[in-house]
KEDRENZA-239999 format. One record per residue: residue number from 1; x, z negated, y of N, C-alpha, C in turn. Coordinates in nm, 4 decimals. Layout:
<pts>
[NUM,[X,Z,Y],[X,Z,Y],[X,Z,Y]]
...
</pts>
This chain:
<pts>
[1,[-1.0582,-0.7631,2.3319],[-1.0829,-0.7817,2.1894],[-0.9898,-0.8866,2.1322]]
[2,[-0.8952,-0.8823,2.1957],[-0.7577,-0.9890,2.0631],[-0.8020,-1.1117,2.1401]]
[3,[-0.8814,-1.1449,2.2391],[-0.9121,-1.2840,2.3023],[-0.9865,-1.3311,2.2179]]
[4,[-1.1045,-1.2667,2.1870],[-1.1973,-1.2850,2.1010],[-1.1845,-1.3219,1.9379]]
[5,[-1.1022,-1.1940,1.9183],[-1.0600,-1.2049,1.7753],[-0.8464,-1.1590,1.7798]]
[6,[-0.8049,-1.2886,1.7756],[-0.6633,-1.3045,1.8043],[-0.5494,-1.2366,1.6646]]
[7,[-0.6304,-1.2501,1.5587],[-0.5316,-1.1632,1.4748],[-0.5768,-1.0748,1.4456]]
[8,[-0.6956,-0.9506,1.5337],[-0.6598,-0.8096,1.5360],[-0.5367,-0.7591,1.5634]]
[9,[-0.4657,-0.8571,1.6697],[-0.3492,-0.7503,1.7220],[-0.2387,-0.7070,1.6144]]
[10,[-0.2874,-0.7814,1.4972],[-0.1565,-0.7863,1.3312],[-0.1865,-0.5959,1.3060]]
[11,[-0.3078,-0.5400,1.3452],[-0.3678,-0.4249,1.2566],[-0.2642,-0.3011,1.3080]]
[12,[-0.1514,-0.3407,1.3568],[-0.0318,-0.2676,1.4030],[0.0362,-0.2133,1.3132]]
[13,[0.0344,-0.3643,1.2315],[0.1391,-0.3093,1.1085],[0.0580,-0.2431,1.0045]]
[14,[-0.0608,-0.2577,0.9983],[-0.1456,-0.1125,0.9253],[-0.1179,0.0068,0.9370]]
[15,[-0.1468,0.0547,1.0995],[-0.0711,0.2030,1.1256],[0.0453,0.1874,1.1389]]
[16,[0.1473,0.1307,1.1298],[0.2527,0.1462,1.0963],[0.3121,0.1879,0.9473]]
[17,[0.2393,0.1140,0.8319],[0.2338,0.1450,0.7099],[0.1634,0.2463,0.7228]]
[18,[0.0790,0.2951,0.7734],[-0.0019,0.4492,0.6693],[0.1274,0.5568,0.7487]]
[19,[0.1829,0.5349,0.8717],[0.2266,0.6466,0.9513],[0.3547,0.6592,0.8390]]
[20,[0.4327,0.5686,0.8000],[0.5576,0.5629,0.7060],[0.5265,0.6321,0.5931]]
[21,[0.4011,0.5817,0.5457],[0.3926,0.6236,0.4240],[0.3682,0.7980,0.4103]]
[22,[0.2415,0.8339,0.4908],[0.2403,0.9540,0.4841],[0.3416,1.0577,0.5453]]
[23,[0.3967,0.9965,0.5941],[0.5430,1.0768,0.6451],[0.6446,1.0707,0.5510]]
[24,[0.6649,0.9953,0.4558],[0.7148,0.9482,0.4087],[0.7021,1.1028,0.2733]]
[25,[0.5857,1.0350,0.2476],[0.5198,1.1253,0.1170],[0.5117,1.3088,0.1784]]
[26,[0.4819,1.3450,0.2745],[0.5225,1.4643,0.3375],[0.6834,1.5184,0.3123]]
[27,[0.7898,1.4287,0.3560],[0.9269,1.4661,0.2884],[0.9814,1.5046,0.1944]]
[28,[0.9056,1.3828,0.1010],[0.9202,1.3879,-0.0472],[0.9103,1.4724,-0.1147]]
[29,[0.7525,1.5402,-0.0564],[0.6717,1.6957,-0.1493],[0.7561,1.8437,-0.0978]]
[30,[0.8294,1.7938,0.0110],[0.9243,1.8905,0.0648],[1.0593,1.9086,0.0043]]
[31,[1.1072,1.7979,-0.0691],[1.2677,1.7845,-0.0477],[1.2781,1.7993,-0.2148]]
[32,[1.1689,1.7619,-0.3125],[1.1780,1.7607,-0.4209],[1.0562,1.7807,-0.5376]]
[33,[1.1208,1.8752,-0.6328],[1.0654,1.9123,-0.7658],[0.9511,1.7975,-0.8531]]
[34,[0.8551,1.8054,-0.8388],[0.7589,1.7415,-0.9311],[0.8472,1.6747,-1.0574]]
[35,[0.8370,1.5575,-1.1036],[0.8844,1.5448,-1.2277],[1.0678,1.5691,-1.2961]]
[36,[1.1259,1.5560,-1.1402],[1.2572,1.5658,-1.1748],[1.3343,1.4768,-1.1157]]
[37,[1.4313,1.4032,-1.1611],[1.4777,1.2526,-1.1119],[1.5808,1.3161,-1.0421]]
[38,[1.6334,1.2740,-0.9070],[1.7404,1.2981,-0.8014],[1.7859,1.1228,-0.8411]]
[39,[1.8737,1.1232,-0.8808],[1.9359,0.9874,-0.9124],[2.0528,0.9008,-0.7989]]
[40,[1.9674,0.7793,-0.7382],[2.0859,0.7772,-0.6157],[2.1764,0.6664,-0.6408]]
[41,[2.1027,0.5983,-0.7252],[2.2164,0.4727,-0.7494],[2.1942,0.4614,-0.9269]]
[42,[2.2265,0.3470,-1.0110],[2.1933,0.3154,-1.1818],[2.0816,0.2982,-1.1730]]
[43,[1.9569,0.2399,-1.0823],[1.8662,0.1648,-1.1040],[1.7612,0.2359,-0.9811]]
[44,[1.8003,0.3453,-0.9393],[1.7097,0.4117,-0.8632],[1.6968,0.5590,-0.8351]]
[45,[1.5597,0.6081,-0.8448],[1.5714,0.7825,-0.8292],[1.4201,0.7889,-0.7415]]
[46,[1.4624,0.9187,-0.6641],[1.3557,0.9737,-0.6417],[1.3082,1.0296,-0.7497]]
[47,[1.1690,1.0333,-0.7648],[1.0976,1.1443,-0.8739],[0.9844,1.1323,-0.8078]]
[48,[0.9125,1.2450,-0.7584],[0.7871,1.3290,-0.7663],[0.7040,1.3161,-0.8259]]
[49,[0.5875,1.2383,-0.8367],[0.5019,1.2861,-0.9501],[0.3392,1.2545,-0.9002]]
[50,[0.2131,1.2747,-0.9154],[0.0879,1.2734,-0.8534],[0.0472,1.1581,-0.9374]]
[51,[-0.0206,1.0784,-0.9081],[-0.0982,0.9785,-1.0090],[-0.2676,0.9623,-0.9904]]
[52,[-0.3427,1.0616,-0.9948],[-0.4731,1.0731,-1.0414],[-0.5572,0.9476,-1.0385]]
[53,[-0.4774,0.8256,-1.1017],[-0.5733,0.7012,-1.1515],[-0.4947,0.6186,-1.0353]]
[54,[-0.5457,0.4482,-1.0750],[-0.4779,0.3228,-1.0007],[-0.3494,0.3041,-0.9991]]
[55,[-0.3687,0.1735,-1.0273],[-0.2015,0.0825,-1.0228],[-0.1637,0.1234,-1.1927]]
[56,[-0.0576,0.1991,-1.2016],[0.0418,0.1865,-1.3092],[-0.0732,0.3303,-1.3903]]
[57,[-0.1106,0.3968,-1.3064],[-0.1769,0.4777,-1.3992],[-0.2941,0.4725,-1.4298]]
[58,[-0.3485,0.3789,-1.4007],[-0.4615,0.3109,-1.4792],[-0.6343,0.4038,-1.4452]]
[59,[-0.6684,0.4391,-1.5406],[-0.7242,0.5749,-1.5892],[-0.6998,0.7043,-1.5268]]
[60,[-0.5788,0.7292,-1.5136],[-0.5405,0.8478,-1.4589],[-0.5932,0.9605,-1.5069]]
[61,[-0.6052,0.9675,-1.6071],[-0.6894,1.0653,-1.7550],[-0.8236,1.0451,-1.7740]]
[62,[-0.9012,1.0426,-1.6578],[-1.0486,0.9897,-1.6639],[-1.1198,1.1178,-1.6621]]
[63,[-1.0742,1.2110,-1.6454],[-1.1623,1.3484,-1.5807],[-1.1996,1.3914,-1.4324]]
[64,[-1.1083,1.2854,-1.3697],[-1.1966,1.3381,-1.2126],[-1.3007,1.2334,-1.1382]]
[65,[-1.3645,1.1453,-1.2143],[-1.4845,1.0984,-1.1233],[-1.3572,0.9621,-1.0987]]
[66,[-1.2464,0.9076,-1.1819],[-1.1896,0.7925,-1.0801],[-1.1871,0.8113,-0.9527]]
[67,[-1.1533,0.9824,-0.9003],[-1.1078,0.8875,-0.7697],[-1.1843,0.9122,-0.6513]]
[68,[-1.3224,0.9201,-0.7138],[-1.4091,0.8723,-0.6230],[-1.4600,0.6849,-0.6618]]
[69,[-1.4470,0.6572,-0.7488],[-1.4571,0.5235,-0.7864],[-1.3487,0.4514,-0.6837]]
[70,[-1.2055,0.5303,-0.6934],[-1.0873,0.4305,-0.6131],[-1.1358,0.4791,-0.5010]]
[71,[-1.2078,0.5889,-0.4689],[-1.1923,0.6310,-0.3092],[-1.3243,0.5134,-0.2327]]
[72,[-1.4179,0.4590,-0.3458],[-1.5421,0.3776,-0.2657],[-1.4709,0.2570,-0.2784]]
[73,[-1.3577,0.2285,-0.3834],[-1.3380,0.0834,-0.3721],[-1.2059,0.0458,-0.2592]]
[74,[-1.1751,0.1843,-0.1951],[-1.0528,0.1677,-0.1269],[-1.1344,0.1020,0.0192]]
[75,[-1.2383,0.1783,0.0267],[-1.3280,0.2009,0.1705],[-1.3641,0.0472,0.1614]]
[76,[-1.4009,0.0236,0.0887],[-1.5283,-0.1203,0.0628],[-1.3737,-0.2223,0.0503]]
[77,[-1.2918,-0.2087,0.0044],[-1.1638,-0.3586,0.0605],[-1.1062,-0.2927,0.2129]]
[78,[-1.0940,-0.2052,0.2269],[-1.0677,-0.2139,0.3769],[-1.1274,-0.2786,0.4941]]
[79,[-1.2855,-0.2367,0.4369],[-1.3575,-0.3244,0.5856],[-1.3872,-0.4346,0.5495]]
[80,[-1.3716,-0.4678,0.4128],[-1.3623,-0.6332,0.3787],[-1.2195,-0.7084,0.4307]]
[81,[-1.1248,-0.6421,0.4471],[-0.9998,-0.6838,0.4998],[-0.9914,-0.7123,0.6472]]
[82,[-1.0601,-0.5977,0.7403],[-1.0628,-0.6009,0.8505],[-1.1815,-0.7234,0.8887]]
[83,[-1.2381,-0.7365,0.8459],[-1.3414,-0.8195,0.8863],[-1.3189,-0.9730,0.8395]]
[84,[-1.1911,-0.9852,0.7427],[-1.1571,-1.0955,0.7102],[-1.0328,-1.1173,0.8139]]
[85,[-0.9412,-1.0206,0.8004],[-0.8139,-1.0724,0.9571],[-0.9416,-1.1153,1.0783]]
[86,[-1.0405,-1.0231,1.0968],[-1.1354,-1.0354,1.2114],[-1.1588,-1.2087,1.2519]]
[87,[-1.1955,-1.2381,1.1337],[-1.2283,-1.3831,1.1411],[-1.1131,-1.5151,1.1412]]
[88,[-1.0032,-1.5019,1.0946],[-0.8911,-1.5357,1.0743],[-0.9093,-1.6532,1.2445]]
[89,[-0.8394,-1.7575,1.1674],[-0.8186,-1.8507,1.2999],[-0.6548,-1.8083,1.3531]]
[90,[-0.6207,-1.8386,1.4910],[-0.5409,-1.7845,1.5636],[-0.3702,-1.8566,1.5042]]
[91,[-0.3681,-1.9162,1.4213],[-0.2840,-2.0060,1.3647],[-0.2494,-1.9560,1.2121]]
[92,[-0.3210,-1.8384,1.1470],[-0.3106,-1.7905,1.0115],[-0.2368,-1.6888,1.0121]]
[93,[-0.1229,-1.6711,1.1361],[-0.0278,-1.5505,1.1293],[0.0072,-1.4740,0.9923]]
[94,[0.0838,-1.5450,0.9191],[0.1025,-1.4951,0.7264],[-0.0162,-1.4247,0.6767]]
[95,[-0.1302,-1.4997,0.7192],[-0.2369,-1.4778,0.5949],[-0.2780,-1.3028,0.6948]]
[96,[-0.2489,-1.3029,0.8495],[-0.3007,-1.1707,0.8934],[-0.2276,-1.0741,0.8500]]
[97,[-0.0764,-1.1636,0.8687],[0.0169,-0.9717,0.8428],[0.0453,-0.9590,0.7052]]
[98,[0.0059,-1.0599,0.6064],[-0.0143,-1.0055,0.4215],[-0.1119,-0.9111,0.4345]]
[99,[-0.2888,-0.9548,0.5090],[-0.4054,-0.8453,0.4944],[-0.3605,-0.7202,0.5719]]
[100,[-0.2739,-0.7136,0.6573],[-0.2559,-0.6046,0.7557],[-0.1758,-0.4933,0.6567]]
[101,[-0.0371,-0.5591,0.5906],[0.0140,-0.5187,0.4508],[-0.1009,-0.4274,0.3883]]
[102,[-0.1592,-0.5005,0.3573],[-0.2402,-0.4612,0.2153],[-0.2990,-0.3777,0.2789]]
[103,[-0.3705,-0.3872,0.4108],[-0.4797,-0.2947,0.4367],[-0.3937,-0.1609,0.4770]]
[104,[-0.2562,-0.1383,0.5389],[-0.1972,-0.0207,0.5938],[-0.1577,0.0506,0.4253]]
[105,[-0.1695,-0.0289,0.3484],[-0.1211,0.0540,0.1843],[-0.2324,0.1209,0.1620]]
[106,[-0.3800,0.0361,0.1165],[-0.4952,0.0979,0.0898],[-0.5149,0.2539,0.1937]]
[107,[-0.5075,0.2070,0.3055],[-0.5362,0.3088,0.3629],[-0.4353,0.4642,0.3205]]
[108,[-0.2965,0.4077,0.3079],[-0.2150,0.5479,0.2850],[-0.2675,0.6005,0.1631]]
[109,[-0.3047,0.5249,0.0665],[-0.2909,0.5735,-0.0620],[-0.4474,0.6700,-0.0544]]
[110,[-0.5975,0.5968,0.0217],[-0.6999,0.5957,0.0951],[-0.6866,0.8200,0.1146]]
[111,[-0.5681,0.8144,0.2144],[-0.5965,0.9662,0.2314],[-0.5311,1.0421,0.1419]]
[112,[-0.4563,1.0015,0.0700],[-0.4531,1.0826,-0.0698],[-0.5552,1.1591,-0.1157]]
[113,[-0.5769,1.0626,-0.1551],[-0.7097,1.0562,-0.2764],[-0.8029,1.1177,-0.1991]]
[114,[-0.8311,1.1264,-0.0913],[-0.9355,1.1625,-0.0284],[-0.9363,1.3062,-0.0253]]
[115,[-0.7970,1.3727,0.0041],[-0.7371,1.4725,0.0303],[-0.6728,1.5621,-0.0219]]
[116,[-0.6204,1.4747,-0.1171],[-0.5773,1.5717,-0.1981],[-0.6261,1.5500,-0.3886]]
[117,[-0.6626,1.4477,-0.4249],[-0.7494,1.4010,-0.4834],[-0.6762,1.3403,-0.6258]]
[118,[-0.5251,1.2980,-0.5549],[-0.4509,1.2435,-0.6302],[-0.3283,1.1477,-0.5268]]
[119,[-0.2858,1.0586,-0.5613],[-0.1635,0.9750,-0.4856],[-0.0499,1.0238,-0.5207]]
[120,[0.0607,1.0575,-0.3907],[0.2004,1.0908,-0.4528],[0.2870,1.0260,-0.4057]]
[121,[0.3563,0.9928,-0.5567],[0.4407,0.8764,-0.5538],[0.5938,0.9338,-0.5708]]
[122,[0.7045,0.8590,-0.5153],[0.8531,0.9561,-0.5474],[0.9207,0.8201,-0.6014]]
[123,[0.9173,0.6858,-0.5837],[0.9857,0.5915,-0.5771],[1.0286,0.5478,-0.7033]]
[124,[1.1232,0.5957,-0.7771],[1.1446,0.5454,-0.8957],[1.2625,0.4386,-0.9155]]
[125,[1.2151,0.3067,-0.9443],[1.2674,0.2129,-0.9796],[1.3326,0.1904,-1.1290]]
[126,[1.4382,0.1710,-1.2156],[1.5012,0.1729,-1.3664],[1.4678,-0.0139,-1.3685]]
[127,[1.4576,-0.0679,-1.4789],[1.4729,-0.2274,-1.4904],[1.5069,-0.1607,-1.6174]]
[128,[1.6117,-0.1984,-1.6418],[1.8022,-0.1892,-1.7231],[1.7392,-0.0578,-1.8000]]
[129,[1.7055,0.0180,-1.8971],[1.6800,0.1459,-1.9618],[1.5805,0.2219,-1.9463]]
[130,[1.4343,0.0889,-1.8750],[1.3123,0.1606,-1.8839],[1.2480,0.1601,-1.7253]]
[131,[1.2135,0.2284,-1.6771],[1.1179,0.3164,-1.5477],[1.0312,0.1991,-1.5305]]
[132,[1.0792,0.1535,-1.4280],[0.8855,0.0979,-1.3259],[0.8204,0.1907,-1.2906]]
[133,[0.6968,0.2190,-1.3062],[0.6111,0.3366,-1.2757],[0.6253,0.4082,-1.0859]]
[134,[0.6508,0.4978,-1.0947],[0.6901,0.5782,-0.9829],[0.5923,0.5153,-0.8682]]
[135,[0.6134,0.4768,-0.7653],[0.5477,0.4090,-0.6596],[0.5640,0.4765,-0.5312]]
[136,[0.4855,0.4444,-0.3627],[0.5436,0.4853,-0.2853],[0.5164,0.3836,-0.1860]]
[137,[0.5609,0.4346,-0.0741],[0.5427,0.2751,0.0494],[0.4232,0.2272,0.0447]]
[138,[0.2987,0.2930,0.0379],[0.1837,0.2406,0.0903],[0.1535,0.1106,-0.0643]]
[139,[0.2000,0.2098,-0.1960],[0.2549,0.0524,-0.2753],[0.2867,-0.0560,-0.2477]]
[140,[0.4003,-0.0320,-0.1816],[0.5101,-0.1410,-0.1353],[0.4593,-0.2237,-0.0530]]
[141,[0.4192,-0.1701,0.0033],[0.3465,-0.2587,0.1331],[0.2124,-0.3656,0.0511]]
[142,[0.1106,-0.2943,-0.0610],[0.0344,-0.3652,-0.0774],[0.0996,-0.5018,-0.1759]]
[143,[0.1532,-0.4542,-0.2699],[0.2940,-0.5590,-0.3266],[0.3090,-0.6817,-0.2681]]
[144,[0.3644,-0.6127,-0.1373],[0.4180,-0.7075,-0.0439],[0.3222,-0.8135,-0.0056]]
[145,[0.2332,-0.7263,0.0602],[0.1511,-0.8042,0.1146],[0.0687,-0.8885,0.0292]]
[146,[0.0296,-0.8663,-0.0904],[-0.0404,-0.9508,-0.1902],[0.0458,-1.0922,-0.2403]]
[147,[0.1931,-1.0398,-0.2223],[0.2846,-1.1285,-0.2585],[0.2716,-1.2528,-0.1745]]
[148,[0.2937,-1.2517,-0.0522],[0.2864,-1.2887,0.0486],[0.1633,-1.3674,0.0469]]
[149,[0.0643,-1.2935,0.0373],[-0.0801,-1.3437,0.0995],[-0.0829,-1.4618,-0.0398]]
[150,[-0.0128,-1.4522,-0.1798],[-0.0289,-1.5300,-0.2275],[0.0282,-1.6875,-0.2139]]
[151,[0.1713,-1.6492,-0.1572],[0.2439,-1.7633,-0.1259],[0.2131,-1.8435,-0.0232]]
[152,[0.1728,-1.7921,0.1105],[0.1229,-1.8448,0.2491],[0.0240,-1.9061,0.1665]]
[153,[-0.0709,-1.8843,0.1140],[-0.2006,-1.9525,0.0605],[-0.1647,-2.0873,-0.0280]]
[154,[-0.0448,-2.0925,-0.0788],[0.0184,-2.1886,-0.1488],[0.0651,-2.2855,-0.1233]]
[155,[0.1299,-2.2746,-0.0135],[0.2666,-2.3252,0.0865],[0.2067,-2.3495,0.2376]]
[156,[0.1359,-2.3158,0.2634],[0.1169,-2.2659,0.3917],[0.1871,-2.2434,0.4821]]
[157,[0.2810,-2.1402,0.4281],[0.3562,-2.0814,0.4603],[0.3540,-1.9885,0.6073]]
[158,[0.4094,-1.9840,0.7006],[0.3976,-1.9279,0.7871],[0.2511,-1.9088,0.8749]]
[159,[0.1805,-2.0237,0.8440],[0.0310,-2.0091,0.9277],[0.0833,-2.0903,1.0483]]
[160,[0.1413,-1.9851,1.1472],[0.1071,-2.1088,1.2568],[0.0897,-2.0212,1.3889]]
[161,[0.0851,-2.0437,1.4877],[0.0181,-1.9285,1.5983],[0.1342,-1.8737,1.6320]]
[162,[0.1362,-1.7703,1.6959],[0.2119,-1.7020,1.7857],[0.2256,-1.6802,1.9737]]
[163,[0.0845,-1.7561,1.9916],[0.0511,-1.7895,2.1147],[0.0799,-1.9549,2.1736]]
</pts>
């Protein structure tokens, strides 16, 4: 398969992101109280909390049918992702492991929602008095990877083979 299609072999760091994340988020629901800040540094806490809706909340308060809306739109960019690294020329290293990023986040956040029918997030970030909305790796990772996938696309940054 990776002869054929050379930046499948990136889809590593996918299960690598969902395995972090949901292990990750397993600890979390273990080690700490819903809605209560464990404070580790000025500018960082764990906190607990479920988020129902998207990015930053976004219709979290819908009644229930979002997250089957996020759960078809998680499914439908995944195999649009995979089928875009799929095609990827053997020289677009950046542009595979930004989609690989993005796609190992979708997916963590993916069995949430699926499963439990909400995302749980512990990652609380302070910027100087006020809260970045509670996040967790499979976030981080898509962040990342969007970040990324934007700059390589800019710069062409890091497209070059590995073979």
């Amino acid at each position: 398969m990776s002869s054929t299609h050379p930046q499948m072999k990136w889809l590593w760091i996918s299960l690598l992101v969902v395995v972090l994340d949901q292990a990750t988020k397993l600890i979390a629901e273990s080690l700490l109280t819903p809605h209560q800040a464990v404070n580790l540094l000025p500018f960082f806490d764990w906190y607990l909390t479920y988020n129902t809706g998207a990015a930053f909340s976004f219709l979290a308060n819908a009644g229930g049918w979002q997250r089957w809306l996020f759960t078809a739109i998680a499914i439908v960019i995944s195999v649009v992702i995979v089928q875009w690294i799929r095609k990827l020329p053997p020289e677009e290293t950046m542009t595979a492991f930004s989609l690989s990023l993005i796609l190992g986040g979708a997916i963590g956040n993916l069995i949430d929602r699926v499963y439990l029918g909400h995302v749980i997030d512990y990652i609380q970030v302070w910027l100087g008095n006020y809260p970045w909305p509670a996040f967790n790796i499979a976030d981080a990772a898509i962040s990342v990877g969007a970040a990324l996938l934007i700059l390589s696309s800019f710069a062409g940054i890091g497209n070059t083979s590995t073979e």
